[in-house]
Structures are given as C-alpha cells and as structure tokens.
C-alpha positions in Angstrom: 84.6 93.3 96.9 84.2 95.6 99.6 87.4 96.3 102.2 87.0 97.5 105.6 89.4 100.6 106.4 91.6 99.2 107.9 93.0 96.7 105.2 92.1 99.8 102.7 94.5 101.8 104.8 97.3 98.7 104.8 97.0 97.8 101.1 97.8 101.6 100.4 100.4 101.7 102.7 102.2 98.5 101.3 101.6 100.1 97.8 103.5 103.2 98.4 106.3 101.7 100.0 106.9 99.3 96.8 106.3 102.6 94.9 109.0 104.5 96.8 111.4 101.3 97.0 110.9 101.2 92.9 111.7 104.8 92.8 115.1 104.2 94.9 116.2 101.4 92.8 115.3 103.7 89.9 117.4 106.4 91.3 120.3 103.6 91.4 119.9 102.3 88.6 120.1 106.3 86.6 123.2 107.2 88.9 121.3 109.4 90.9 122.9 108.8 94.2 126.0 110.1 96.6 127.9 108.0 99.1 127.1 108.9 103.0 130.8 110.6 102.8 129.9 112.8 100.0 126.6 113.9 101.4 128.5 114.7 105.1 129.9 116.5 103.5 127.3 118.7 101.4 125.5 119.1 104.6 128.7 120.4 106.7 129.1 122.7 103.7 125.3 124.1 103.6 124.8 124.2 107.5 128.0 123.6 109.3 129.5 120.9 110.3 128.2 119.7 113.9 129.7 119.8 117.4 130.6 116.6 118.8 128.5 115.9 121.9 130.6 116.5 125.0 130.3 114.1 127.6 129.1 115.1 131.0 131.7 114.6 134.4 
C-alpha cells in the first residue's frame, strides 16, 4: 500500500498523540503526578511568583 504524505504525515500524528495520551495515563496510573496547587507552587518557588496584571485607567 502506498500513502500519499499527507495521510503519512496524519497517521503519524494520530500515533504520537495515543502514544503520549498512553504515557499520561501511565504516569497516573504509577503516581507520578502533582495537583495544579502543588505545582503553583513549585514554579512560584523556582522563579517567583508572578505579578498580577494591573488594569489600565
């Protein structure tokens, strides 16, 4: 069978997205995630916490 690019190009997109969904749900699955509170607060810690945007009179 012979593809033309472009559906090369799709099927190997489709096929790493699955991968990297797999490797999320992996990651789940093996405790190997933080909550969106806990990693706010690794990044304040590392670079600072940010400036909230001031609004403009």
């Amino acid at each position: 069978m012979i593809l033309s690019p472009e559906e090369f190009d799709r099927l190997t997109t489709q096929a790493r997205f699955v991968a990297a969904v797999q490797g999320g749900l992996g990651d789940l699955d093996a405790g190997r995630v933080v909550s969106d509170e806990a990693l706010g607060h690794r990044l304040d810690e590392r670079f600072g916490a940010l400036r909230k945007p001031t609004k403009k009179k």
